[in-house]
PDB file of the backbone (N, CA, C, O) and the ligand in Angstrom, with CONECT records:
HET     ZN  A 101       1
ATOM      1  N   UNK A   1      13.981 -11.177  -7.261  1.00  0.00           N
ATOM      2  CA  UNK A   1      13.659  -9.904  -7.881  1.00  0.00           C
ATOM      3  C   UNK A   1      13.269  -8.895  -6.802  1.00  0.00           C
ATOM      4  O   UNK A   1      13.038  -9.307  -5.665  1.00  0.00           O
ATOM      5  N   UNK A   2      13.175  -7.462  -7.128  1.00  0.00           N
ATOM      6  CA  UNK A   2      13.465  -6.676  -6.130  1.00  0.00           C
ATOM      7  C   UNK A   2      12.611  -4.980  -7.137  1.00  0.00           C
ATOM      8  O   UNK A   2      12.863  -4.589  -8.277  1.00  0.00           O
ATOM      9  N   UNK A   3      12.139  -4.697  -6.639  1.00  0.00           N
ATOM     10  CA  UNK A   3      11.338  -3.475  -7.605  1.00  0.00           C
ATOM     11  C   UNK A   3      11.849  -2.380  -6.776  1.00  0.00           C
ATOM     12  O   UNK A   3      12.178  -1.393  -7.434  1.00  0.00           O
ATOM     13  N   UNK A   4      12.028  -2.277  -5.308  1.00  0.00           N
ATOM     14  CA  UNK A   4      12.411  -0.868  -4.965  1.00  0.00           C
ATOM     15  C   UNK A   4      13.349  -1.253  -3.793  1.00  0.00           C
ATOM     16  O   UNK A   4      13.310  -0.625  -2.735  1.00  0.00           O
ATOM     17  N   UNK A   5      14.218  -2.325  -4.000  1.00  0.00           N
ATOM     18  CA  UNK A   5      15.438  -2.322  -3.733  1.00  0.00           C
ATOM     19  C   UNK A   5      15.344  -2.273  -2.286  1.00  0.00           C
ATOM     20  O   UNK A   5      14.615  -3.039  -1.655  1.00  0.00           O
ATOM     21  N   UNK A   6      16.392  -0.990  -1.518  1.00  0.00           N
ATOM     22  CA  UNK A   6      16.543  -0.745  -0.160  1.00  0.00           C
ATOM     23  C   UNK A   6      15.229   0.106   0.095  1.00  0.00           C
ATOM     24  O   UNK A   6      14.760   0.072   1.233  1.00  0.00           O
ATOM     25  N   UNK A   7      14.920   0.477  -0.382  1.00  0.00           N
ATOM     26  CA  UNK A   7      13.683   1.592  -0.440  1.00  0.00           C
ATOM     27  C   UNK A   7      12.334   0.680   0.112  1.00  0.00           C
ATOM     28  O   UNK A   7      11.292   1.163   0.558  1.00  0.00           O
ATOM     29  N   UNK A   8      12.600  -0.524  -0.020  1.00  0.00           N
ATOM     30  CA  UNK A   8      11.291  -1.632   0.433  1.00  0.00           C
ATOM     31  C   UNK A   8      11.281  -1.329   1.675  1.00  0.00           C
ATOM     32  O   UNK A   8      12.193  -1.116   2.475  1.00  0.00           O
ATOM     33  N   UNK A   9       9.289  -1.328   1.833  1.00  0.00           N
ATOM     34  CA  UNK A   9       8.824  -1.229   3.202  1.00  0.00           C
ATOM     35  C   UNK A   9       8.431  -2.290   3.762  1.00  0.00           C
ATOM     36  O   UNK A   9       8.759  -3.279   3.107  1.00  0.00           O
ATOM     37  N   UNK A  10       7.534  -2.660   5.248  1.00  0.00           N
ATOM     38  CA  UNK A  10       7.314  -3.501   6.065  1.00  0.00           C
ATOM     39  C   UNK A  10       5.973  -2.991   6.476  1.00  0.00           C
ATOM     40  O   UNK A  10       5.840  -2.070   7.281  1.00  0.00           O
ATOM     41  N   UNK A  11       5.203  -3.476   6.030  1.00  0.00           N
ATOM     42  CA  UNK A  11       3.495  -2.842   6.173  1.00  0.00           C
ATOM     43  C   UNK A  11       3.015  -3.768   7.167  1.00  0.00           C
ATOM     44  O   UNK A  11       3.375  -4.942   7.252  1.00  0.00           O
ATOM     45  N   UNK A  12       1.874  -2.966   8.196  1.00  0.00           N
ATOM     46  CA  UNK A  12       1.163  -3.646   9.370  1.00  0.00           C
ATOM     47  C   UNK A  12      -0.167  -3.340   8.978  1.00  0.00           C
ATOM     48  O   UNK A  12      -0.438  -2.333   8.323  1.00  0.00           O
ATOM     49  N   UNK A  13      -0.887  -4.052   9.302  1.00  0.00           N
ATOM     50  CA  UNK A  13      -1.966  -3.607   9.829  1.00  0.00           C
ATOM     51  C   UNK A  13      -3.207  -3.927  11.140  1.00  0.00           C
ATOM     52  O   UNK A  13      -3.678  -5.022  11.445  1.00  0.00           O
ATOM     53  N   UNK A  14      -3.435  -2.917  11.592  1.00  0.00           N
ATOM     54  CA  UNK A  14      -3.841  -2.891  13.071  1.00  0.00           C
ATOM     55  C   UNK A  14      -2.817  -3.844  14.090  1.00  0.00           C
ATOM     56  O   UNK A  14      -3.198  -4.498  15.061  1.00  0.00           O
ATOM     57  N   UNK A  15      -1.166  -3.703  13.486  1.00  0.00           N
ATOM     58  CA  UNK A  15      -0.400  -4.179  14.428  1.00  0.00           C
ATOM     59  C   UNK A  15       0.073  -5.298  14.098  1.00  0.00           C
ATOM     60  O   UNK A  15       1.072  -5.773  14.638  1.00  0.00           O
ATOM     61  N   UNK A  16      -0.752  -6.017  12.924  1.00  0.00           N
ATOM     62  CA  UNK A  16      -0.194  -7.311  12.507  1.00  0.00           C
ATOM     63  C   UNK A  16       0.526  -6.946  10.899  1.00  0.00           C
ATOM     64  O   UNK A  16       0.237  -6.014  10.148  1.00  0.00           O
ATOM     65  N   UNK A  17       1.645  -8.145  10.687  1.00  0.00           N
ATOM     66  CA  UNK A  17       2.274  -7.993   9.777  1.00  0.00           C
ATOM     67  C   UNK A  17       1.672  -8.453   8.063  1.00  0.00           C
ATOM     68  O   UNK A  17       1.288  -9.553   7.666  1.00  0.00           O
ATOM     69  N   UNK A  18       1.749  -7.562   7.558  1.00  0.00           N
ATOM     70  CA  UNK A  18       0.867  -7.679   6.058  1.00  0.00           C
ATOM     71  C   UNK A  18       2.058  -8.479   5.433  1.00  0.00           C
ATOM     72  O   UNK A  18       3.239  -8.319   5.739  1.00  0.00           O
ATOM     73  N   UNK A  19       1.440  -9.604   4.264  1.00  0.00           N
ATOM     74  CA  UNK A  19       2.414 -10.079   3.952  1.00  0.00           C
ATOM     75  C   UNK A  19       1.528 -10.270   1.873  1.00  0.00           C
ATOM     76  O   UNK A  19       0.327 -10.544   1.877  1.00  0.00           O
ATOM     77  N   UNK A  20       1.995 -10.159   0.899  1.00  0.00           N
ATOM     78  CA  UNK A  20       1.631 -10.250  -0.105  1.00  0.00           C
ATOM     79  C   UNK A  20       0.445 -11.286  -0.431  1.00  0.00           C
ATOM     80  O   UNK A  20       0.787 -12.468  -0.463  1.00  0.00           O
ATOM     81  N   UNK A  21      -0.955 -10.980  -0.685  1.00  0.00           N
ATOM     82  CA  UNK A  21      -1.375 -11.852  -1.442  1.00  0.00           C
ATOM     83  C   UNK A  21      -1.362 -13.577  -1.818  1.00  0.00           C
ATOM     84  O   UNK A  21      -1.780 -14.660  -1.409  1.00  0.00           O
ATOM     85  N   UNK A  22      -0.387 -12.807  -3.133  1.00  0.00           N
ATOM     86  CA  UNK A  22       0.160 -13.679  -3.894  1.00  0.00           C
ATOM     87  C   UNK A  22       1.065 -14.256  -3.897  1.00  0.00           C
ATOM     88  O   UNK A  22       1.036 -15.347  -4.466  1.00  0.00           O
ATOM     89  N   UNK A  23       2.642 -13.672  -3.088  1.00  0.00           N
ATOM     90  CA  UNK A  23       3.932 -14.659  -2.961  1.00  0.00           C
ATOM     91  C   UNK A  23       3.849 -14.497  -1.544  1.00  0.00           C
ATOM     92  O   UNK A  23       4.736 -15.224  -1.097  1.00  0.00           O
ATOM     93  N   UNK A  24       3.112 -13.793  -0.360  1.00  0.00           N
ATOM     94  CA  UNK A  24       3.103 -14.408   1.000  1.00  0.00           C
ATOM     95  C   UNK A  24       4.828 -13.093   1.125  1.00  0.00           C
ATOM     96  O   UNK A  24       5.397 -12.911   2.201  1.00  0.00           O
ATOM     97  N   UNK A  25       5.351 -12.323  -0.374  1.00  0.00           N
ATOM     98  CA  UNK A  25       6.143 -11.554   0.285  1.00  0.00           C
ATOM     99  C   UNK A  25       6.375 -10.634   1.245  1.00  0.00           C
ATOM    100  O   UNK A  25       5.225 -10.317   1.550  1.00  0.00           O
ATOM    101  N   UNK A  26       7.325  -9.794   2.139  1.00  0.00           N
ATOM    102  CA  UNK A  26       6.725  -8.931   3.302  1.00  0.00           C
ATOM    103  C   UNK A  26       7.622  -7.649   2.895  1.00  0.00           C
ATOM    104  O   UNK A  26       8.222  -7.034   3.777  1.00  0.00           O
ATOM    105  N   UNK A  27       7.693  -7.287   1.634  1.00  0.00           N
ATOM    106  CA  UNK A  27       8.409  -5.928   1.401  1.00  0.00           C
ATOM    107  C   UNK A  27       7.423  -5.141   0.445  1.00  0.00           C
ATOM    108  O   UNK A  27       6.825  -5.770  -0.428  1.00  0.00           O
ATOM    109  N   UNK A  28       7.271  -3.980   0.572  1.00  0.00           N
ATOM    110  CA  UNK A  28       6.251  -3.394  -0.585  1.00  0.00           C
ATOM    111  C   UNK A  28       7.163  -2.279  -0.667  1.00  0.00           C
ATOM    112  O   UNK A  28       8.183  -2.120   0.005  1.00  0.00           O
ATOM    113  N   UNK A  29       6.480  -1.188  -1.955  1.00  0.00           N
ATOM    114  CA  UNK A  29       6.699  -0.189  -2.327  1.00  0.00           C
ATOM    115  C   UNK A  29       5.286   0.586  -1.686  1.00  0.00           C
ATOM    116  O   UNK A  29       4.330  -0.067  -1.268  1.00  0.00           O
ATOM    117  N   UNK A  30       5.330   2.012  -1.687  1.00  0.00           N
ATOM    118  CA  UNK A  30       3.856   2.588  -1.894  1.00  0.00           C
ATOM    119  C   UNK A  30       3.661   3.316  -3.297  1.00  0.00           C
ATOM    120  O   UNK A  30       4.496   3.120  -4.180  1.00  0.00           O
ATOM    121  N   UNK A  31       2.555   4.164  -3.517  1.00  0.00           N
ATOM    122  CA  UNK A  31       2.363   4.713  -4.171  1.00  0.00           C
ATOM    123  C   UNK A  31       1.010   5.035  -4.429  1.00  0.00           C
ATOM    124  O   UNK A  31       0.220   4.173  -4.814  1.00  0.00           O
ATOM    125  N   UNK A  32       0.503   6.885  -4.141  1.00  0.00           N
ATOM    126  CA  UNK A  32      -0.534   7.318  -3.876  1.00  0.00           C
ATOM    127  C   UNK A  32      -1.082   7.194  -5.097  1.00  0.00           C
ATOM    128  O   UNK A  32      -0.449   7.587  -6.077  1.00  0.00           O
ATOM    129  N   UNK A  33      -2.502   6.556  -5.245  1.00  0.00           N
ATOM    130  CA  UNK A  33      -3.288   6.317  -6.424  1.00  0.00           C
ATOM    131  C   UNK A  33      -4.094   7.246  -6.252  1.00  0.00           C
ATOM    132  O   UNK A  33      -4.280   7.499  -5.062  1.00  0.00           O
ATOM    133  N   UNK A  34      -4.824   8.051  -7.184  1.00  0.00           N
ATOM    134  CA  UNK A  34      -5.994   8.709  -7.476  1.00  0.00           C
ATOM    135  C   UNK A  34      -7.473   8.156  -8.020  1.00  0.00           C
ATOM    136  O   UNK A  34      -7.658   7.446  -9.008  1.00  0.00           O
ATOM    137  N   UNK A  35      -8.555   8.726  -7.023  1.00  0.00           N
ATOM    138  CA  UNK A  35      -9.625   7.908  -6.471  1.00  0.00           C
ATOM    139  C   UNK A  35     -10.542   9.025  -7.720  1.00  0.00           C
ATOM    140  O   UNK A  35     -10.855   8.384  -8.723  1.00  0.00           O
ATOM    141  N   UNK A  36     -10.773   9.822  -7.744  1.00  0.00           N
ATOM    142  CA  UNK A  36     -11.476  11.261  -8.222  1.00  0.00           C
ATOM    143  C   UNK A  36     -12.102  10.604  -9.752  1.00  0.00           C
ATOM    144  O   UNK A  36     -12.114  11.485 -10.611  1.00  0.00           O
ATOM    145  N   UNK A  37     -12.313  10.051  -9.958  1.00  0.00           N
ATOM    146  CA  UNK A  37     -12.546   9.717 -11.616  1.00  0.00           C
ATOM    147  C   UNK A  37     -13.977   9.903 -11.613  1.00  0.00           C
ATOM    148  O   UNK A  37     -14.656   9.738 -10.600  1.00  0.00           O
ATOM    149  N   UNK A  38     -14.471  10.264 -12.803  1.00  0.00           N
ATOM    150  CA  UNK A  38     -15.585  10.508 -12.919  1.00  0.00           C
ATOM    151  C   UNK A  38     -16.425   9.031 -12.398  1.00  0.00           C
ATOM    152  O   UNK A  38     -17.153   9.236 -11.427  1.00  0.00           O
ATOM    153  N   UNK A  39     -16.417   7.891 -12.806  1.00  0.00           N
ATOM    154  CA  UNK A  39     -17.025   6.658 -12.367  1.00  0.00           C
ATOM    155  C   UNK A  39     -17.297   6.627 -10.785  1.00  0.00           C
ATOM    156  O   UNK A  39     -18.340   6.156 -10.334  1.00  0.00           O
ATOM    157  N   UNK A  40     -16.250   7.180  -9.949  1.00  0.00           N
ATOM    158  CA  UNK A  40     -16.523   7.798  -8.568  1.00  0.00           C
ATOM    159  C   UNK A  40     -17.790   8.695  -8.121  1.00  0.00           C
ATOM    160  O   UNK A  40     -18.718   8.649  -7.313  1.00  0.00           O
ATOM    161  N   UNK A  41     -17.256   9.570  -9.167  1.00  0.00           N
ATOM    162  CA  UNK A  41     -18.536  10.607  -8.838  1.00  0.00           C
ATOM    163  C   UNK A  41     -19.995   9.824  -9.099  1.00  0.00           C
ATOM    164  O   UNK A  41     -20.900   9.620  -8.290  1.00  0.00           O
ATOM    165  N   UNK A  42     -19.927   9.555 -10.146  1.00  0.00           N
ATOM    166  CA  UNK A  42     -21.357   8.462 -10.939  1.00  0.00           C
ATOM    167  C   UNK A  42     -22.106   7.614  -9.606  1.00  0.00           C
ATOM    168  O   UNK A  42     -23.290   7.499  -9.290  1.00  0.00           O
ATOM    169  N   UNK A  43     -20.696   7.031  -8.928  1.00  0.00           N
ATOM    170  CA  UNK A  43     -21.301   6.024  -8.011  1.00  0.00           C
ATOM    171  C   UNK A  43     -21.623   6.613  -6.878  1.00  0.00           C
ATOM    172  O   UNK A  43     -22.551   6.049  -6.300  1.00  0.00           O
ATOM    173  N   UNK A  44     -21.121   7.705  -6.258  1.00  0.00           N
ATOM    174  CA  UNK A  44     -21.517   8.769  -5.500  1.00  0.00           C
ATOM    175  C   UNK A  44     -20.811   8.131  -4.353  1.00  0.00           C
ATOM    176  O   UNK A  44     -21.192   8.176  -3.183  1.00  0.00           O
ATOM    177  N   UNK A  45     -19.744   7.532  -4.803  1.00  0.00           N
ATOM    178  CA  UNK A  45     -18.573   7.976  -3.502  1.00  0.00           C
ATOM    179  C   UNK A  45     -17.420   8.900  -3.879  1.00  0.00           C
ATOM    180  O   UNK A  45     -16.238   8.561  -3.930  1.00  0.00           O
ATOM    181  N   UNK A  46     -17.784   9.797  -4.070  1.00  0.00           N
ATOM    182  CA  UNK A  46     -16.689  11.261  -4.012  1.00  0.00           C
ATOM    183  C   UNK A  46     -16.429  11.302  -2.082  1.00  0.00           C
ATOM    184  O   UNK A  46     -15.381  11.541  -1.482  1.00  0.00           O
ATOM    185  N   UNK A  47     -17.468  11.054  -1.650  1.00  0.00           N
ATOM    186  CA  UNK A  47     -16.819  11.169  -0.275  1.00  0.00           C
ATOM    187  C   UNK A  47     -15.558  10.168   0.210  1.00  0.00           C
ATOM    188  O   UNK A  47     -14.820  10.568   1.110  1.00  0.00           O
ATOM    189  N   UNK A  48     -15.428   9.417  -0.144  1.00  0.00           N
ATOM    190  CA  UNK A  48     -13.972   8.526  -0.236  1.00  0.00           C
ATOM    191  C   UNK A  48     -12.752   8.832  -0.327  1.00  0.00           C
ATOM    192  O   UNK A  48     -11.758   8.106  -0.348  1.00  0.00           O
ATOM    193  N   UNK A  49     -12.892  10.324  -0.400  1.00  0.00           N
ATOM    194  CA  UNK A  49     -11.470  11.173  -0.546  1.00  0.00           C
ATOM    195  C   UNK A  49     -10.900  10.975  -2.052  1.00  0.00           C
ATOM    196  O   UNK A  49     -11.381  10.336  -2.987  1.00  0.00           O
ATOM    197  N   UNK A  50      -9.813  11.674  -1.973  1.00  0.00           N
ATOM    198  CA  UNK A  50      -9.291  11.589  -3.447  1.00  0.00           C
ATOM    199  C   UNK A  50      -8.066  10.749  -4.025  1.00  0.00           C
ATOM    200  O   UNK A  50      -7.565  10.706  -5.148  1.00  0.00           O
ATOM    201  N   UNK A  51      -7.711   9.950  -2.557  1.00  0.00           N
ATOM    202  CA  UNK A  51      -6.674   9.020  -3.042  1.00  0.00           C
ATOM    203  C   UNK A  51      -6.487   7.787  -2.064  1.00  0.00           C
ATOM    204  O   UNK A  51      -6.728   7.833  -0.858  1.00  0.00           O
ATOM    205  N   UNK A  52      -6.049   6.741  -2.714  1.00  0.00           N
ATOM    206  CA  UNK A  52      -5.835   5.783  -2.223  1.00  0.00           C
ATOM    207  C   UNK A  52      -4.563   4.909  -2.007  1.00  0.00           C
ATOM    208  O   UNK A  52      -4.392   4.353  -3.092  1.00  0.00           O
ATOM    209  N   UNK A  53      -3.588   4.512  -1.147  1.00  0.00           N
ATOM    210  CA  UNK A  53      -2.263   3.955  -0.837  1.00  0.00           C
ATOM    211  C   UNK A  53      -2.826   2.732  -1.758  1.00  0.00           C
ATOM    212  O   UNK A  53      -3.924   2.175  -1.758  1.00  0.00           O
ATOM    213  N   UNK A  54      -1.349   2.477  -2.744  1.00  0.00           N
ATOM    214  CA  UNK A  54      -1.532   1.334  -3.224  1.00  0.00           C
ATOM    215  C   UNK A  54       0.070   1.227  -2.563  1.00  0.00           C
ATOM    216  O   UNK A  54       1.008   2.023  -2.507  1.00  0.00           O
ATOM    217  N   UNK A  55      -0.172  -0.417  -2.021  1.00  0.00           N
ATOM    218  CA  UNK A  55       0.939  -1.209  -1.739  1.00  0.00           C
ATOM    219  C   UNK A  55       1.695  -2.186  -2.417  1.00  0.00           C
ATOM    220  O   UNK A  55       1.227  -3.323  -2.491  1.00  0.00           O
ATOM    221  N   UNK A  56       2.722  -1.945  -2.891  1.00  0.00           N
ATOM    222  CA  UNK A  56       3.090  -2.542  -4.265  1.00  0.00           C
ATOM    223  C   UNK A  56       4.171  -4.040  -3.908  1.00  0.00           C
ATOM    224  O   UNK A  56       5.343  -3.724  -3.703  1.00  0.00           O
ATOM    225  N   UNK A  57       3.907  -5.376  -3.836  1.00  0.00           N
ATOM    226  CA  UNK A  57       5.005  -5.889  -3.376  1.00  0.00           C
ATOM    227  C   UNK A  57       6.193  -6.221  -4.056  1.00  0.00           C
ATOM    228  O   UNK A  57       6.346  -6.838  -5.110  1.00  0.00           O
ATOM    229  N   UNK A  58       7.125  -5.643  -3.177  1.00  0.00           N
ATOM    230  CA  UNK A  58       8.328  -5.829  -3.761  1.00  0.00           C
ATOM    231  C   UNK A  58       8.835  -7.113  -4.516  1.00  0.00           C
ATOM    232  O   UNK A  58       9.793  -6.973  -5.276  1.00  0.00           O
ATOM    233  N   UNK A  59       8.492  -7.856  -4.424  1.00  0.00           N
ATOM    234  CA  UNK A  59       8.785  -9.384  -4.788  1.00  0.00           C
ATOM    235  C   UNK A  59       8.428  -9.706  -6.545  1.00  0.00           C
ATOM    236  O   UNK A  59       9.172 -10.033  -7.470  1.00  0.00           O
ATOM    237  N   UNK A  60       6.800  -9.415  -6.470  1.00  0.00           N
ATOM    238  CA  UNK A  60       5.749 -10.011  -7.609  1.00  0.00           C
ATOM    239  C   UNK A  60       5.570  -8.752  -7.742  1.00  0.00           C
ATOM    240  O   UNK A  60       6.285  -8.593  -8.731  1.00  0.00           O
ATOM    241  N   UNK A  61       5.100  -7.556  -7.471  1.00  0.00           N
ATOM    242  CA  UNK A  61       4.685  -6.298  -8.164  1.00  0.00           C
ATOM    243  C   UNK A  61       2.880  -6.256  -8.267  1.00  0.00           C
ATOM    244  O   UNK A  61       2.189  -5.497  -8.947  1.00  0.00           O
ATOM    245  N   UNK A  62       2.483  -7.268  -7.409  1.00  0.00           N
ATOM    246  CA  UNK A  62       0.942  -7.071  -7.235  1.00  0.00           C
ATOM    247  C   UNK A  62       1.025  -5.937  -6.412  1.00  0.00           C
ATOM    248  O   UNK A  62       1.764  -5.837  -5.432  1.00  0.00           O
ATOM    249  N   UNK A  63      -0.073  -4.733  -7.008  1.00  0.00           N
ATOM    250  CA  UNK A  63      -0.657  -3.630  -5.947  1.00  0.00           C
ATOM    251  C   UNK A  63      -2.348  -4.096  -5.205  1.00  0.00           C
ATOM    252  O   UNK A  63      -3.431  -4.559  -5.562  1.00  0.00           O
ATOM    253  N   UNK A  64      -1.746  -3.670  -4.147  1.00  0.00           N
ATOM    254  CA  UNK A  64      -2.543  -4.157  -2.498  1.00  0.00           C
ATOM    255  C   UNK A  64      -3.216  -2.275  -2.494  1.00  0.00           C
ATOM    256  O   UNK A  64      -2.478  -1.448  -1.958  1.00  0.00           O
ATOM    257  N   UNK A  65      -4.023  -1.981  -2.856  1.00  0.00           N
ATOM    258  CA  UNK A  65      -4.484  -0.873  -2.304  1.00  0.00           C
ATOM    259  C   UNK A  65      -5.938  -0.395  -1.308  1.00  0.00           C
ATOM    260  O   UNK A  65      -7.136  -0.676  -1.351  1.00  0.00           O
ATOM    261  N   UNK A  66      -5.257   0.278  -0.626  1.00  0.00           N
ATOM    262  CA  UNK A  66      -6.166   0.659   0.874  1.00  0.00           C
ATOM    263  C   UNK A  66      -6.493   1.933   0.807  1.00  0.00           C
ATOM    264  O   UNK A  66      -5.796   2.867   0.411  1.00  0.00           O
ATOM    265  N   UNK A  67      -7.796   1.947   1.288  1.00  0.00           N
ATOM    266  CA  UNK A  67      -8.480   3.684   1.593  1.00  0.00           C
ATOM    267  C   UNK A  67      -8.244   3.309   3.321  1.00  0.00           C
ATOM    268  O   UNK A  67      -8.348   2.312   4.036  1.00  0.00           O
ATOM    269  N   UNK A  68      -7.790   5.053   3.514  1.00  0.00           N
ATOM    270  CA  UNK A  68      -8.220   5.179   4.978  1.00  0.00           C
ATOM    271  C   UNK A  68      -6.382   4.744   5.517  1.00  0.00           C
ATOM    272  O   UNK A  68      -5.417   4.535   4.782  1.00  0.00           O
ATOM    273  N   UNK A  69      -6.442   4.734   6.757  1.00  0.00           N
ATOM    274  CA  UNK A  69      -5.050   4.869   7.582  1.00  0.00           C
ATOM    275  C   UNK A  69      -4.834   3.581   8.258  1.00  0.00           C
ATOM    276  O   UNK A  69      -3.652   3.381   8.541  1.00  0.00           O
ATOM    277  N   UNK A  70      -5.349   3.003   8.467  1.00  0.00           N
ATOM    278  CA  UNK A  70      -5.171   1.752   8.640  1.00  0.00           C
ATOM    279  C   UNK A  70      -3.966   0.716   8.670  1.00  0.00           C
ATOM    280  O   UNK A  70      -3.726  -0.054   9.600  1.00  0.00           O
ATOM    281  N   UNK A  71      -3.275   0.831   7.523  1.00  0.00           N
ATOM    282  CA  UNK A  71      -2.057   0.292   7.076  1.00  0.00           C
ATOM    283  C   UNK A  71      -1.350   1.215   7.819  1.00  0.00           C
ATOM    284  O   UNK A  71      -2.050   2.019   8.436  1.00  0.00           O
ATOM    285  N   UNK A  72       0.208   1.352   7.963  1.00  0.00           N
ATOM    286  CA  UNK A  72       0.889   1.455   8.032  1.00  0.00           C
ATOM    287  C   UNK A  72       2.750   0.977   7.720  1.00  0.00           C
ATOM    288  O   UNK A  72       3.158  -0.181   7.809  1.00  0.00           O
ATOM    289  N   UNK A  73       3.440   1.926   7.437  1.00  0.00           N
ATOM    290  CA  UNK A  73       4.467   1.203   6.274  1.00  0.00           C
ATOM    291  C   UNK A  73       5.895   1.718   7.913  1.00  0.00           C
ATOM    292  O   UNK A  73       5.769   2.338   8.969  1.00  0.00           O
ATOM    293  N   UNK A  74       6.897   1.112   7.318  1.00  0.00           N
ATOM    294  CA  UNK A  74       7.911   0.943   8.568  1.00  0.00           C
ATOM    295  C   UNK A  74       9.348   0.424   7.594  1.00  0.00           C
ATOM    296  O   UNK A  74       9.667  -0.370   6.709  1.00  0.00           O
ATOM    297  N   UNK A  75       9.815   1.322   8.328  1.00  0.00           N
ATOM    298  CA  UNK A  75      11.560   0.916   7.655  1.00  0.00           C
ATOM    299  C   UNK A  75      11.722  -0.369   8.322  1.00  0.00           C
ATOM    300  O   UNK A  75      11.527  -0.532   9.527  1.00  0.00           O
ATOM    301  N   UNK A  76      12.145  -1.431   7.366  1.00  0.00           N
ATOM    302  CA  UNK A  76      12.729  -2.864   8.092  1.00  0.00           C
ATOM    303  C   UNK A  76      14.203  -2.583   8.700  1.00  0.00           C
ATOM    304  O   UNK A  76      14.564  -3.248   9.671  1.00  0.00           O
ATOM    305  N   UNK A  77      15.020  -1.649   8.166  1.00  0.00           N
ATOM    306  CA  UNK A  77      16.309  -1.743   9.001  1.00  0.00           C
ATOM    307  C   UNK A  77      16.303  -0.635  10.430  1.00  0.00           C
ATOM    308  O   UNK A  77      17.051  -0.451  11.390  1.00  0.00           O
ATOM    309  N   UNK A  78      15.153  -0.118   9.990  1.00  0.00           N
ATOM    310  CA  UNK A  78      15.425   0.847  11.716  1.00  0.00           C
ATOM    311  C   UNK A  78      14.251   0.444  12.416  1.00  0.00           C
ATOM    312  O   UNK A  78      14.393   0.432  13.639  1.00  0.00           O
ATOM    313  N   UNK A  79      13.280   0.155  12.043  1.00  0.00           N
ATOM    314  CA  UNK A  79      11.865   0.134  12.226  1.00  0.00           C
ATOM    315  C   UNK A  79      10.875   1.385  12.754  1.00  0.00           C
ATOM    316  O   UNK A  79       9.919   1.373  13.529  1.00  0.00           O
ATOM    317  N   UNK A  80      11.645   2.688  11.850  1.00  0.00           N
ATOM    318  CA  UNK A  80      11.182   3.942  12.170  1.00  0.00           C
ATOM    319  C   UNK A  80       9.691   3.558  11.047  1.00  0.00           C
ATOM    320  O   UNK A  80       9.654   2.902  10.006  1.00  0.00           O
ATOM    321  N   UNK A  81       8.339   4.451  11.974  1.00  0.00           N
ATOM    322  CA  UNK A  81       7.638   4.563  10.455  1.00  0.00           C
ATOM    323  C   UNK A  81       8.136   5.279   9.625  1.00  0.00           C
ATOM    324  O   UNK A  81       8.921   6.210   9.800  1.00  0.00           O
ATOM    325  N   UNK A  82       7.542   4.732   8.328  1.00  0.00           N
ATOM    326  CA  UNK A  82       8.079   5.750   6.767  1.00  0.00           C
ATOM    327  C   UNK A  82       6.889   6.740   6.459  1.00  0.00           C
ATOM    328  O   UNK A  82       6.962   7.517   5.507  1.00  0.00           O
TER     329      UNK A  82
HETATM  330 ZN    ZN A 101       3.984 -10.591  -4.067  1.00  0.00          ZN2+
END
């Protein structure tokens, strides 16, 4: 199975290769989540910015989501970042 096809990325982090969770897969999707909800504010991290990379794996469809820059996503056929 395949959720975003050729469009699948190759995520690192701090240089090492991220690999799913749950199936150990190494292709994700992204997709910017929104952090801003009132329960945010309540807890009084509004400073956390207003969104968060969720990393979606291509394989199983578990989302992996990260605050902050850390991650990084990379075309597997060129290995340009995305
Ligand atoms: Zn998976």
């Amino acid at each position: 199975m395949s959720l975003f096809g050729k469009n699948a990325l190759v995520a690192t982090i701090n240089g090492e290769v991220f690999r799913c969770l749950v199936c150990q897969g190494g292709l994700f999707g992204t997709r910017t989540i929104k952090l801003n909800t009132g329960a945010m504010e309540f807890l009084d991290l509004a400073w956390a910015n207003r969104t968060s990379l969720g990393v979606i794996c291509d394989n199983c469809g578990y989302i992996h989501e990260f605050l902050g820059d850390v991650i990084r996503m990379w075309d597997p056929e060129s290995g340009a970042p995305a």
